[in-house]
PDB file of N, CA, C, O and CB in Angstrom:
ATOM      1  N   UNK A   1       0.841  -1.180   0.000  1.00  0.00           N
ATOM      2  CA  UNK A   1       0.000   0.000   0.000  1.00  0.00           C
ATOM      3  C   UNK A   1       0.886   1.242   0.000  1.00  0.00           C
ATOM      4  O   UNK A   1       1.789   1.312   0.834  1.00  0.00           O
ATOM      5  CB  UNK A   1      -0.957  -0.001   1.218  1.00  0.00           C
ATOM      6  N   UNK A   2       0.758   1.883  -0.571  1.00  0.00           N
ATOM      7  CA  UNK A   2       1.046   3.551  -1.128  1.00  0.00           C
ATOM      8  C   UNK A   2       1.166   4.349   0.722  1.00  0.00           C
ATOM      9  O   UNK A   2       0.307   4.134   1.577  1.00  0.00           O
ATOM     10  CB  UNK A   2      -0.912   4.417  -2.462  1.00  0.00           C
ATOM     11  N   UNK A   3       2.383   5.213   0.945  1.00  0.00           N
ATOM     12  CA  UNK A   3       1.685   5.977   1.859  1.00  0.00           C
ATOM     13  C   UNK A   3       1.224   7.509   0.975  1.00  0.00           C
ATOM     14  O   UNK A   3       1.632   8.084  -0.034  1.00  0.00           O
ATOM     15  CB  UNK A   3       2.746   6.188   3.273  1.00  0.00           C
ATOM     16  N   UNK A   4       0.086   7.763   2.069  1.00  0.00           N
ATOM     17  CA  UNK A   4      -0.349   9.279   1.118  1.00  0.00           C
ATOM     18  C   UNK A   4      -0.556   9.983   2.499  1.00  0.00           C
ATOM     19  O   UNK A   4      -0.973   9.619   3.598  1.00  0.00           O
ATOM     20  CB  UNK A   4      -2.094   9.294  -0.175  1.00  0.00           C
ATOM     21  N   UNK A   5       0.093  11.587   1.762  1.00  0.00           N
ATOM     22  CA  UNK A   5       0.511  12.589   2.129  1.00  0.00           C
ATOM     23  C   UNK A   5      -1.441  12.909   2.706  1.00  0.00           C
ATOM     24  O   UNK A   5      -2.390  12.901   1.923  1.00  0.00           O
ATOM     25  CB  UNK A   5       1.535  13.542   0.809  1.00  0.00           C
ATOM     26  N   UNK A   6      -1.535  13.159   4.267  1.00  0.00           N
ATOM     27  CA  UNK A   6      -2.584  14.025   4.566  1.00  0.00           C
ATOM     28  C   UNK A   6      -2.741  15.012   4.197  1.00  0.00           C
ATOM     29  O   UNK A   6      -1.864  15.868   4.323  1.00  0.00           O
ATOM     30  CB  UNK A   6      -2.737  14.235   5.459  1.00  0.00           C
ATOM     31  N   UNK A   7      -4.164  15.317   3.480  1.00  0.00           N
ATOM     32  CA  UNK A   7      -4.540  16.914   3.031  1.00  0.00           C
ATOM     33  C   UNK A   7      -5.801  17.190   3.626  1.00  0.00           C
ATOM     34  O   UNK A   7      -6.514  16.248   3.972  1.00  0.00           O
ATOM     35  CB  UNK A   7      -4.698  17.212   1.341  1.00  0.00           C
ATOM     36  N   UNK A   8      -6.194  18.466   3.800  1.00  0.00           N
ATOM     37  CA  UNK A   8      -7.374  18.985   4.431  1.00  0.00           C
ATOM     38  C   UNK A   8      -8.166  19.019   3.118  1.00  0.00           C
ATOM     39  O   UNK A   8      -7.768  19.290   1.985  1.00  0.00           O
ATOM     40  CB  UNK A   8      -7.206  20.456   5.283  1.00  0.00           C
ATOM     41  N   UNK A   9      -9.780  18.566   3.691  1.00  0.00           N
ATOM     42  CA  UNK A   9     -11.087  18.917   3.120  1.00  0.00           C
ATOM     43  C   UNK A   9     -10.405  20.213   1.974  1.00  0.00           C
ATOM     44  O   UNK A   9     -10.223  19.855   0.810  1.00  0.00           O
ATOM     45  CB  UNK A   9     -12.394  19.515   4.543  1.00  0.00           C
ATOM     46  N   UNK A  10     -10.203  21.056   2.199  1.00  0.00           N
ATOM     47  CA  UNK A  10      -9.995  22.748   1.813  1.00  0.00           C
ATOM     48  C   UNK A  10      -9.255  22.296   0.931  1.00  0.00           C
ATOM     49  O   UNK A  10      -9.591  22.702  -0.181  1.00  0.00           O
ATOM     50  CB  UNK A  10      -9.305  24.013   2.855  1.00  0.00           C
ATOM     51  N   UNK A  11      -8.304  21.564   0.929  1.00  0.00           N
ATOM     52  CA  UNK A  11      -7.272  21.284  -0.076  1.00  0.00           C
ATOM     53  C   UNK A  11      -7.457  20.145  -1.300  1.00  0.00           C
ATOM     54  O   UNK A  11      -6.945  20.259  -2.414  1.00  0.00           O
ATOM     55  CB  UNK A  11      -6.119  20.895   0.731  1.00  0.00           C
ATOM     56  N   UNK A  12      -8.216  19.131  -0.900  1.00  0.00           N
ATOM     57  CA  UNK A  12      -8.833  18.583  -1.449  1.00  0.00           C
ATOM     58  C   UNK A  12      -9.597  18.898  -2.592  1.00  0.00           C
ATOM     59  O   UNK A  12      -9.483  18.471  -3.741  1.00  0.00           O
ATOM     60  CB  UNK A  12      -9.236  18.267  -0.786  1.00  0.00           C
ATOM     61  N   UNK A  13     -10.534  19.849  -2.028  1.00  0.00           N
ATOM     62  CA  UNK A  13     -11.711  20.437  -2.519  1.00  0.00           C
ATOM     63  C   UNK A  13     -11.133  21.663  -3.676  1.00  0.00           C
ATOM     64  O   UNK A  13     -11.814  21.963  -4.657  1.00  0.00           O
ATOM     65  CB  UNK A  13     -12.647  21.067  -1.133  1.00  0.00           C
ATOM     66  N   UNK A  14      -9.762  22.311  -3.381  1.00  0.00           N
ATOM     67  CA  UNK A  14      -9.183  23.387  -3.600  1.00  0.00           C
ATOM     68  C   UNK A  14      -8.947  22.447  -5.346  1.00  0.00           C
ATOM     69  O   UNK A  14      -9.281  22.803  -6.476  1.00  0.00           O
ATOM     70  CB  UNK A  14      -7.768  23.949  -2.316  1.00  0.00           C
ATOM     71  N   UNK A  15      -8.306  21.296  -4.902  1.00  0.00           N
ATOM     72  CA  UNK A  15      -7.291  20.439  -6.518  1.00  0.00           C
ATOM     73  C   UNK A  15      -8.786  20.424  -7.154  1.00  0.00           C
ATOM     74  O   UNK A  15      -8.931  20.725  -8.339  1.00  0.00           O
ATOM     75  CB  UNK A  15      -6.209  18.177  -6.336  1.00  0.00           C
ATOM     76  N   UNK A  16      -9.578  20.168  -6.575  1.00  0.00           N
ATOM     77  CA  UNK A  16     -10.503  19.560  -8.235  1.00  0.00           C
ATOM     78  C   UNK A  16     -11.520  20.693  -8.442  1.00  0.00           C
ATOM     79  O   UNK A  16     -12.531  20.381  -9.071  1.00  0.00           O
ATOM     80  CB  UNK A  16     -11.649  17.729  -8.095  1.00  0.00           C
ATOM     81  N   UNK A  17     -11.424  21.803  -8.064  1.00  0.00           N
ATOM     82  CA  UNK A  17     -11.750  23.910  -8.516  1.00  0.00           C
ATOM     83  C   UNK A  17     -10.921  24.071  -9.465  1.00  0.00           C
ATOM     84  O   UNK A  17     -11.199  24.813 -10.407  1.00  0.00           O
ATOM     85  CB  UNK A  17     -11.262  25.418  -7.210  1.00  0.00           C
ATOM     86  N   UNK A  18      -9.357  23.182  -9.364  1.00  0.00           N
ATOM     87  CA  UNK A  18      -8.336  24.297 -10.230  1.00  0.00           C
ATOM     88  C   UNK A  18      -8.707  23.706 -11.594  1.00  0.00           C
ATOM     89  O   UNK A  18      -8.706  22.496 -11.818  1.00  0.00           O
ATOM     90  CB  UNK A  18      -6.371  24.253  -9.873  1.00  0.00           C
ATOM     91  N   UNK A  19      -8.930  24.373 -12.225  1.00  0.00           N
ATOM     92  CA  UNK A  19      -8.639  24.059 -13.869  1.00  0.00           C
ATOM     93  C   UNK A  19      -7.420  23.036 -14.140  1.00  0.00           C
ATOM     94  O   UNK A  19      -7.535  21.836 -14.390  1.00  0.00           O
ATOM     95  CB  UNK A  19      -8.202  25.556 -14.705  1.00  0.00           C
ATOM     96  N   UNK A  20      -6.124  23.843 -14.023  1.00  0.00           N
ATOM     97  CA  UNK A  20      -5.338  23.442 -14.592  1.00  0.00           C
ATOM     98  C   UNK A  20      -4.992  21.990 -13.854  1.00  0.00           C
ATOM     99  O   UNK A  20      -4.667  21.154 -14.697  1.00  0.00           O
ATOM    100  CB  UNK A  20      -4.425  24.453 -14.728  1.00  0.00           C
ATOM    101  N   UNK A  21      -4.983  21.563 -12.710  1.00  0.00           N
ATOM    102  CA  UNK A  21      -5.048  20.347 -11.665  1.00  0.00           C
ATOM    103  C   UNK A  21      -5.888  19.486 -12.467  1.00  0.00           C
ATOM    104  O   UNK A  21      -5.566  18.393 -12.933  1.00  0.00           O
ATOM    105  CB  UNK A  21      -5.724  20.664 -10.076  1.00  0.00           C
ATOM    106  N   UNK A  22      -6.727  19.936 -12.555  1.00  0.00           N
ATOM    107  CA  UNK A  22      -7.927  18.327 -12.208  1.00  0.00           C
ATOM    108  C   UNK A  22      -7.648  18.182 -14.002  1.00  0.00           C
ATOM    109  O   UNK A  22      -8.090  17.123 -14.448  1.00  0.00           O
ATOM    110  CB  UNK A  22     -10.471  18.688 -11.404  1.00  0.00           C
ATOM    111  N   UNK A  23      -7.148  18.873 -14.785  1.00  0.00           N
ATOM    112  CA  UNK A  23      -6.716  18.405 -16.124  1.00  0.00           C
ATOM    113  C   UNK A  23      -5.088  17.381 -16.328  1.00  0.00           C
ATOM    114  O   UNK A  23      -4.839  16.761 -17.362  1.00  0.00           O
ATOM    115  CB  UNK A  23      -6.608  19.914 -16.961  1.00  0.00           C
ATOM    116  N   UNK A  24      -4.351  17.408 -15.359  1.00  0.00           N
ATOM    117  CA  UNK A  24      -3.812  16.737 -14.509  1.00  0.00           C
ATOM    118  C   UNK A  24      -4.164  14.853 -15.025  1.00  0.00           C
ATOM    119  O   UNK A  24      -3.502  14.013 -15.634  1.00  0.00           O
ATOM    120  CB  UNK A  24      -4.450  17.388 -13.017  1.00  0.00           C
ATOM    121  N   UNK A  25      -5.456  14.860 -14.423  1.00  0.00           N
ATOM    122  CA  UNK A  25      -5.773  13.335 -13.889  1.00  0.00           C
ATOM    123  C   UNK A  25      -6.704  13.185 -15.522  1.00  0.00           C
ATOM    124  O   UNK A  25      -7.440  13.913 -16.187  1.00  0.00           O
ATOM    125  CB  UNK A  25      -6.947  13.140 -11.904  1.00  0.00           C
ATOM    126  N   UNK A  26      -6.270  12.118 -15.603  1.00  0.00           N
ATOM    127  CA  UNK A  26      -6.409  10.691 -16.665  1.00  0.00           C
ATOM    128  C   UNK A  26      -8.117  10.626 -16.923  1.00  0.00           C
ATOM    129  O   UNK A  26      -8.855  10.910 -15.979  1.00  0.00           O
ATOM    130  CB  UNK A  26      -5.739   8.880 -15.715  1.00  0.00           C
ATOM    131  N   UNK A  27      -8.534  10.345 -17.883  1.00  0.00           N
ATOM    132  CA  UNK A  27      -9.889  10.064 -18.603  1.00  0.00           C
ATOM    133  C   UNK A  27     -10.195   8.796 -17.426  1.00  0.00           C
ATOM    134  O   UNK A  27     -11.152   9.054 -16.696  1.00  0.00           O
ATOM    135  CB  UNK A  27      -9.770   9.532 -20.600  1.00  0.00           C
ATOM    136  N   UNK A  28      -9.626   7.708 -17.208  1.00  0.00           N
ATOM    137  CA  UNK A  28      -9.505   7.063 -15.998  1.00  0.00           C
ATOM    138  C   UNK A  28     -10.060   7.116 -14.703  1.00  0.00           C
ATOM    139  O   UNK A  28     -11.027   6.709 -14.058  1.00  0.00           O
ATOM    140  CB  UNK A  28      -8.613   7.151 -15.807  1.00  0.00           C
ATOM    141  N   UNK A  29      -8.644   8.048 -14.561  1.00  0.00           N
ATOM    142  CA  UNK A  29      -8.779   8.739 -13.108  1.00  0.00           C
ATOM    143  C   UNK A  29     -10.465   9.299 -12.863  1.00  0.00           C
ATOM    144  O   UNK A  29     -11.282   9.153 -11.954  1.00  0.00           O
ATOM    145  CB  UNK A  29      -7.568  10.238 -13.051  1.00  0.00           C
ATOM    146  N   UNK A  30     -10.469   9.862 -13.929  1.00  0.00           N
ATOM    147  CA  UNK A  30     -11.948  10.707 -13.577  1.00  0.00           C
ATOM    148  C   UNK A  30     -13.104   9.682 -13.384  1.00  0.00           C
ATOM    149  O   UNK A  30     -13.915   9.823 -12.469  1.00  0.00           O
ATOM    150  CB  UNK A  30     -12.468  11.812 -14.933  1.00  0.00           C
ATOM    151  N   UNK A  31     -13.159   8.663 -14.254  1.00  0.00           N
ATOM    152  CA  UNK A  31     -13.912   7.899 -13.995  1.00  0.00           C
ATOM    153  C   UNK A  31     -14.392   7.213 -12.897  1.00  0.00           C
ATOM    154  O   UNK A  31     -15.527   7.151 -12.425  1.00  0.00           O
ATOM    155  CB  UNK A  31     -13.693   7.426 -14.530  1.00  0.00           C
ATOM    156  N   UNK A  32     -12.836   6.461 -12.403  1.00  0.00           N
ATOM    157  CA  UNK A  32     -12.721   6.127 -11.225  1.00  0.00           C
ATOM    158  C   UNK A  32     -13.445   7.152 -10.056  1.00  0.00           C
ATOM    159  O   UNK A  32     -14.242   6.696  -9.236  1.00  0.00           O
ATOM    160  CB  UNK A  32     -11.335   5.959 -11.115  1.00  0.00           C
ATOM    161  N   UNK A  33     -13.105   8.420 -10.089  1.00  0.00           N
ATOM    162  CA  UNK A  33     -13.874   9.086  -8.761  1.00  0.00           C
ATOM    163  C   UNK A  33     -14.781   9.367  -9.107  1.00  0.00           C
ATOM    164  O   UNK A  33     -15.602   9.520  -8.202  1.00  0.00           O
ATOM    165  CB  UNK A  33     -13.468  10.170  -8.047  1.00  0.00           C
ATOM    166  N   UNK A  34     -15.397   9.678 -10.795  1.00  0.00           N
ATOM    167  CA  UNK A  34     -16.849   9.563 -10.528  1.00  0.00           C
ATOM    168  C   UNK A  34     -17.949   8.513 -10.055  1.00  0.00           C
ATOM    169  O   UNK A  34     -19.038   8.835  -9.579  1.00  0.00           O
ATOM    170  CB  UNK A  34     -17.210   9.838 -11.447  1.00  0.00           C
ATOM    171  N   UNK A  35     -17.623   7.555 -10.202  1.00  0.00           N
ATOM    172  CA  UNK A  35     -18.315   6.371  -9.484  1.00  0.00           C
ATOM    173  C   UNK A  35     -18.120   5.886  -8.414  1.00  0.00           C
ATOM    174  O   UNK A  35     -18.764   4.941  -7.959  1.00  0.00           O
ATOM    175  CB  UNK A  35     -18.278   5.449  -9.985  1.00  0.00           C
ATOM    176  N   UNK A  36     -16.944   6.626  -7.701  1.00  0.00           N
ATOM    177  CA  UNK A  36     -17.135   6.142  -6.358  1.00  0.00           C
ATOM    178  C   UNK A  36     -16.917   7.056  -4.872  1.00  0.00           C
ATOM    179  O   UNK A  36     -16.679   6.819  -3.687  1.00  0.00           O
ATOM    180  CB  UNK A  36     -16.228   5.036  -6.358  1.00  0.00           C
ATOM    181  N   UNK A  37     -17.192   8.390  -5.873  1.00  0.00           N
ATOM    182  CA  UNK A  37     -17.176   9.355  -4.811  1.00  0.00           C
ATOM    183  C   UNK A  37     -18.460   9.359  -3.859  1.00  0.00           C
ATOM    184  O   UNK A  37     -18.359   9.948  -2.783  1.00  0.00           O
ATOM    185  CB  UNK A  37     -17.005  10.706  -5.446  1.00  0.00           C
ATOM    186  N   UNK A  38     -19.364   8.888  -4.112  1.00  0.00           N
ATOM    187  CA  UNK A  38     -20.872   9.044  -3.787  1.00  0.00           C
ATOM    188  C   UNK A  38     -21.037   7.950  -2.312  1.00  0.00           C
ATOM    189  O   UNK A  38     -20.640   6.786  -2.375  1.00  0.00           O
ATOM    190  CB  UNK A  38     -21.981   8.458  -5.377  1.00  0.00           C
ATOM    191  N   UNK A  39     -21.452   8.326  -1.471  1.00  0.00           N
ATOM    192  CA  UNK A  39     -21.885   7.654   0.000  1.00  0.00           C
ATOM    193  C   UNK A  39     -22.040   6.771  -0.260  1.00  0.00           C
ATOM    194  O   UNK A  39     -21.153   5.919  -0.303  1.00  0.00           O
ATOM    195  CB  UNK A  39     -22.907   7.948   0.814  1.00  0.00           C
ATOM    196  N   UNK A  40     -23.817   6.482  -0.690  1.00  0.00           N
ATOM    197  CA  UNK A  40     -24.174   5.234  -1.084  1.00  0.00           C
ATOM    198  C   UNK A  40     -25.501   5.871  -2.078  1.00  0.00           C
ATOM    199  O   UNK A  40     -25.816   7.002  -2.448  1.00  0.00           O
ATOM    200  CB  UNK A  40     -24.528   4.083   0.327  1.00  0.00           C
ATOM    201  N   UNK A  41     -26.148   4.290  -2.302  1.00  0.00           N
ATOM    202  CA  UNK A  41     -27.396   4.494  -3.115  1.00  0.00           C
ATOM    203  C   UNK A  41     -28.424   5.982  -2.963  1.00  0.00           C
ATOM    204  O   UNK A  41     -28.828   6.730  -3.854  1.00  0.00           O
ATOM    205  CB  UNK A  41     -28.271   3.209  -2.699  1.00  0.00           C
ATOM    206  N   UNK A  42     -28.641   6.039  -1.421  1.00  0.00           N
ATOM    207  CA  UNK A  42     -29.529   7.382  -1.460  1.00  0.00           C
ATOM    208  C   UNK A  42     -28.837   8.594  -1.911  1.00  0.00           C
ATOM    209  O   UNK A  42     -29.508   9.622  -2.010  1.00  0.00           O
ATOM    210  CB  UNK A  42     -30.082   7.738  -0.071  1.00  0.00           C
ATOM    211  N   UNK A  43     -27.362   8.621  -2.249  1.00  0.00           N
ATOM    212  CA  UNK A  43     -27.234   9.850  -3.390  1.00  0.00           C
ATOM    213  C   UNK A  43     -27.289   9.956  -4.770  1.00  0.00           C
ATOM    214  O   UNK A  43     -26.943  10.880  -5.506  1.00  0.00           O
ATOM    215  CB  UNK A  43     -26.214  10.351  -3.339  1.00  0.00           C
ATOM    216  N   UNK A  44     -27.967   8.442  -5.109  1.00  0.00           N
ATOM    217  CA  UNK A  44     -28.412   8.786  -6.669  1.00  0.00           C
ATOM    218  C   UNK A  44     -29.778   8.725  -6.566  1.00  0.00           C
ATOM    219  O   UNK A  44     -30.507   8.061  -5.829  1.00  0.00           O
ATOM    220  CB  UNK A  44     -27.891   7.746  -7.902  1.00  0.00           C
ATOM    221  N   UNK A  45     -30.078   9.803  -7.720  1.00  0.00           N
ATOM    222  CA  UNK A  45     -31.243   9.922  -7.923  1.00  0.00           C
ATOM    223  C   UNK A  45     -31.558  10.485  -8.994  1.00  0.00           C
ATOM    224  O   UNK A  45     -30.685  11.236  -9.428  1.00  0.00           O
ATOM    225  CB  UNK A  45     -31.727  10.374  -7.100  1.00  0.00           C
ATOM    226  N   UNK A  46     -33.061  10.359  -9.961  1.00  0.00           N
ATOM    227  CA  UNK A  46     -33.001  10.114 -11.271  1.00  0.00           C
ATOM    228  C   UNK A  46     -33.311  11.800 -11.370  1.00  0.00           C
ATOM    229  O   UNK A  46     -33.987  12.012 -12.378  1.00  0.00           O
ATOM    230  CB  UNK A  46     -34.100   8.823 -11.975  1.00  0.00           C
ATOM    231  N   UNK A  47     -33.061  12.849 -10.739  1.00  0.00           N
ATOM    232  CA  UNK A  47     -32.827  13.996 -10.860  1.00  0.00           C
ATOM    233  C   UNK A  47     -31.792  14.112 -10.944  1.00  0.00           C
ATOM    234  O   UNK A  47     -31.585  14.441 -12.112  1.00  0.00           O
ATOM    235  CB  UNK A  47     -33.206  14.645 -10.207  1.00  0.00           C
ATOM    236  N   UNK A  48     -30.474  14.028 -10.178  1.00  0.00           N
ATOM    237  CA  UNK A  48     -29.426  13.942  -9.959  1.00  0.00           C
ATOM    238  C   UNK A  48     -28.626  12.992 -11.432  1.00  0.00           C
ATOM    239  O   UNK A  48     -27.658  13.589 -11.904  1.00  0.00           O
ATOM    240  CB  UNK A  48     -29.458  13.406  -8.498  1.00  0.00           C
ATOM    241  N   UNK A  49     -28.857  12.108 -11.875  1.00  0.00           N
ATOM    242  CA  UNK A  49     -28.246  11.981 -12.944  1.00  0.00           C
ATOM    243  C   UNK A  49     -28.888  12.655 -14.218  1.00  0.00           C
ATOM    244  O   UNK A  49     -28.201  12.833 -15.224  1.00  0.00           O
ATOM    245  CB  UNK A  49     -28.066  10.690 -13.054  1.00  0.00           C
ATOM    246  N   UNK A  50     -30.470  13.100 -14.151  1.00  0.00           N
ATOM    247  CA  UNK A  50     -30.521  13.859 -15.665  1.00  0.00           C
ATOM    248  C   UNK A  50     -29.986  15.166 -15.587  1.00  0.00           C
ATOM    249  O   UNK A  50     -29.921  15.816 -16.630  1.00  0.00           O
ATOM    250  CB  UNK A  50     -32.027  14.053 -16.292  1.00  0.00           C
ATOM    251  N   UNK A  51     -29.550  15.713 -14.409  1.00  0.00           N
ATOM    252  CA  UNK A  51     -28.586  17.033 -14.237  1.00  0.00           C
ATOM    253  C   UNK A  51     -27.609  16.769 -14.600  1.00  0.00           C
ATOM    254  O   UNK A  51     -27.144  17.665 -15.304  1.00  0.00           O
ATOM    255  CB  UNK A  51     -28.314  17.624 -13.042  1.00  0.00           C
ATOM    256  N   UNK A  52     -26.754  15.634 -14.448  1.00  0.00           N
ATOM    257  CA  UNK A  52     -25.581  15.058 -14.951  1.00  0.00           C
ATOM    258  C   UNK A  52     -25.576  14.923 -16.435  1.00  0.00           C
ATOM    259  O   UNK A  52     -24.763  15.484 -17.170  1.00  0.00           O
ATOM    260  CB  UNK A  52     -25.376  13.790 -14.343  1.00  0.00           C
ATOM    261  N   UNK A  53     -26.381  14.269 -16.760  1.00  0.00           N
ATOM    262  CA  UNK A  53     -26.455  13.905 -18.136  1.00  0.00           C
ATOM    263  C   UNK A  53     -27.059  15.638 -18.956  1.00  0.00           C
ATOM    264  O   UNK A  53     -26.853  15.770 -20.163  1.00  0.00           O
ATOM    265  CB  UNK A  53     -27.733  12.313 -18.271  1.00  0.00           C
ATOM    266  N   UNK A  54     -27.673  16.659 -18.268  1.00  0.00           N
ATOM    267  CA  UNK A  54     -27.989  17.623 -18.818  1.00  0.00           C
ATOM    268  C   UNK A  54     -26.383  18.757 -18.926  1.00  0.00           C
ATOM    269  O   UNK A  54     -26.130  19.676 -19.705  1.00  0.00           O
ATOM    270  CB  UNK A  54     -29.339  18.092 -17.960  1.00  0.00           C
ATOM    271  N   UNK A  55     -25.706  18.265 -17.973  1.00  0.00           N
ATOM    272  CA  UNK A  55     -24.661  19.537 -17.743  1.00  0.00           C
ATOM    273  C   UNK A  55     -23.546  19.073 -19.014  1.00  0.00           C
ATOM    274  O   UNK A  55     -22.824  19.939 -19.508  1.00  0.00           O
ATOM    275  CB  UNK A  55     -23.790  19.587 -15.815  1.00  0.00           C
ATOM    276  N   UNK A  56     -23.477  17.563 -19.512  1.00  0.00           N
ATOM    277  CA  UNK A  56     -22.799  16.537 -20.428  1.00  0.00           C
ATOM    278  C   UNK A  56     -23.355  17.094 -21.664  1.00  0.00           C
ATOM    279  O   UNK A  56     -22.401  17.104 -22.442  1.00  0.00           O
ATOM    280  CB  UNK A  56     -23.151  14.868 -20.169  1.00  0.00           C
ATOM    281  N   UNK A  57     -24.295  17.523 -22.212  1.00  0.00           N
ATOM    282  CA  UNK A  57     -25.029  17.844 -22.804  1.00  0.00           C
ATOM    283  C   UNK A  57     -25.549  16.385 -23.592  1.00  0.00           C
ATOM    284  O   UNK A  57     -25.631  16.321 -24.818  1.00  0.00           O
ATOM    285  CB  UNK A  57     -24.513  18.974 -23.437  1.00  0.00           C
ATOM    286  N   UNK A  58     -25.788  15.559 -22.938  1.00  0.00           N
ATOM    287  CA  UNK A  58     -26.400  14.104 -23.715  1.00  0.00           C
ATOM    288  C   UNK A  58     -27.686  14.382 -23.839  1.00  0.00           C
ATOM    289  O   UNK A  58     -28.498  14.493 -22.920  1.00  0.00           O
ATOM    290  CB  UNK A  58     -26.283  12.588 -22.899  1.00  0.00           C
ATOM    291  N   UNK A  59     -27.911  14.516 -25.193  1.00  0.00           N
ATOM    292  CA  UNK A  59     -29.469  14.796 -25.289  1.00  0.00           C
ATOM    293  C   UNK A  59     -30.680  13.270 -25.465  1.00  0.00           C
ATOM    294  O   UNK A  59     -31.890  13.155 -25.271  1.00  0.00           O
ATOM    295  CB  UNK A  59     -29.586  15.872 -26.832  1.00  0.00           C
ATOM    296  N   UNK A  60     -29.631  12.332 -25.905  1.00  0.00           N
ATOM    297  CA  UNK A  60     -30.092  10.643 -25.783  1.00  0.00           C
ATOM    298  C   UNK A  60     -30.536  10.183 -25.100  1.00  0.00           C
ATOM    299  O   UNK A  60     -31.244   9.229 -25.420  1.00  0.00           O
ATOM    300  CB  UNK A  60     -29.475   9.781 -25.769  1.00  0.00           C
ATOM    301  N   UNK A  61     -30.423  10.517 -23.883  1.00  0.00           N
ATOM    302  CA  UNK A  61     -30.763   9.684 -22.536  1.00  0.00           C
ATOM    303  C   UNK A  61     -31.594  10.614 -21.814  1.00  0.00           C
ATOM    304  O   UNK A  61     -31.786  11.823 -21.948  1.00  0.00           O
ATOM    305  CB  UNK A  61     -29.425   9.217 -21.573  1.00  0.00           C
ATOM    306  N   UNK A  62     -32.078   9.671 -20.943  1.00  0.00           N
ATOM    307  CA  UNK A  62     -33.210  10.053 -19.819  1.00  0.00           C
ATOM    308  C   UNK A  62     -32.924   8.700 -18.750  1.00  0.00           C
ATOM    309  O   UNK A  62     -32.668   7.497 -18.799  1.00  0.00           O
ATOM    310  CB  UNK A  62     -35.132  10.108 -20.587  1.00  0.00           C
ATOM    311  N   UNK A  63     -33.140   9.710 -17.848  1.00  0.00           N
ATOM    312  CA  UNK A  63     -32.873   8.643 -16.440  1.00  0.00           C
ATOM    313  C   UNK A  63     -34.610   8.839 -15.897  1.00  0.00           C
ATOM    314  O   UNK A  63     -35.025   9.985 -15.723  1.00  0.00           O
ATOM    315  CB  UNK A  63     -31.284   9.438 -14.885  1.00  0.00           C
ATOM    316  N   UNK A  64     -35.521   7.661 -15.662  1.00  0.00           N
ATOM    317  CA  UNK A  64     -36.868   7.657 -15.714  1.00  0.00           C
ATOM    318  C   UNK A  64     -37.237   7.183 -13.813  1.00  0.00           C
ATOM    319  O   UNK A  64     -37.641   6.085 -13.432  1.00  0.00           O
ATOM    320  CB  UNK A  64     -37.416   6.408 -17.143  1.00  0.00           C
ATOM    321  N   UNK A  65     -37.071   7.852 -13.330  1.00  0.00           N
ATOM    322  CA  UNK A  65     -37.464   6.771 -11.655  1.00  0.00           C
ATOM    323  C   UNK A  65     -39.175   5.859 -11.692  1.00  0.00           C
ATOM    324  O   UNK A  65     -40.317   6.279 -11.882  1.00  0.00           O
ATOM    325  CB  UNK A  65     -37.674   8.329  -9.815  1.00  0.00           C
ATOM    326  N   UNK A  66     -38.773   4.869 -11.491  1.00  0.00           N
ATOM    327  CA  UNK A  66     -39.753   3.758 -11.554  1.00  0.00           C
ATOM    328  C   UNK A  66     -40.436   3.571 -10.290  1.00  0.00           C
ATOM    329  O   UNK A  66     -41.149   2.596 -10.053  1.00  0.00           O
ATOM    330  CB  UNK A  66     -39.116   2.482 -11.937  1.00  0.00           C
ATOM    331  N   UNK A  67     -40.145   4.777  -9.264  1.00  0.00           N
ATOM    332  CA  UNK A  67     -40.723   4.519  -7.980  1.00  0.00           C
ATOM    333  C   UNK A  67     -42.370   5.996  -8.445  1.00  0.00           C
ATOM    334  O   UNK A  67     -43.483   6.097  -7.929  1.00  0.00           O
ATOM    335  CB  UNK A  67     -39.126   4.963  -6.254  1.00  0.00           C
ATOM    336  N   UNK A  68     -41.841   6.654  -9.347  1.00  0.00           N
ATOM    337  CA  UNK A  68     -42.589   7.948  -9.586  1.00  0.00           C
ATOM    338  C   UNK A  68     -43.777   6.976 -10.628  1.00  0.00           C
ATOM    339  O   UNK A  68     -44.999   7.043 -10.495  1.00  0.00           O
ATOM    340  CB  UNK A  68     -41.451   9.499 -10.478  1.00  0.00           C
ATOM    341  N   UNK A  69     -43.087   6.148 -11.593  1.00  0.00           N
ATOM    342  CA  UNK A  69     -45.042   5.661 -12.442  1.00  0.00           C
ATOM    343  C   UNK A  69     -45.888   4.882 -11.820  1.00  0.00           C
ATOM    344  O   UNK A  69     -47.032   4.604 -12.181  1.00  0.00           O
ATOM    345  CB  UNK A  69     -45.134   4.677 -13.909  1.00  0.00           C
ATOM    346  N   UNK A  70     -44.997   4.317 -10.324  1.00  0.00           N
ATOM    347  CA  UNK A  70     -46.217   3.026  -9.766  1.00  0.00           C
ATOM    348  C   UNK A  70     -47.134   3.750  -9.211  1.00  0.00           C
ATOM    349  O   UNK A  70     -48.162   3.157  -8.881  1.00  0.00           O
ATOM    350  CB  UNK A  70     -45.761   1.804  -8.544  1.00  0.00           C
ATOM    351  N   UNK A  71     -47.024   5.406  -8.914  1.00  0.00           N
ATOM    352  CA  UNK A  71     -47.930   6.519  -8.126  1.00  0.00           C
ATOM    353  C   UNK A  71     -49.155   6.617  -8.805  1.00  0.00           C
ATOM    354  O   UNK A  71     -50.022   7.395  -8.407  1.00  0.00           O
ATOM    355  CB  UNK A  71     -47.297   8.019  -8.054  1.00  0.00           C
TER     356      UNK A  71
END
């Protein structure tokens, strides 16, 4: 196992604001923390990814919640 250098929240938060940083990390890399930055299940939600998919500009997709048509 890797040792890694402690950084504060602030600093953390500071690398992936900077432009030029977070261009830095790998098509990969990004991937990797996009899928596993998230708590758990109750932070997805089918608002939350068509904002995702709206800010991407994917006009193909729709994320549909199946708990909203059994209503």
């Amino acid at each position: 196992m890797e040792k890694y250098q402690k950084i504060s929240r602030e600093d953390f938060m500071g690398f992936f604001r900077d432009t030029e940083k977070i261009n830095e990390l790998t098509v990969n890399d990004r991937i990797e923390i996009f899928r596993t930055i998230l708590v758990g299940n109750s932070d997805i939600t089918a608002d939350l990814l068509n904002e995702i998919l709206e800010d991407y500009c994917v006009s193909n997709l729709e994320v549909i919640d199946r708990n909203d048509e059994k209503k």
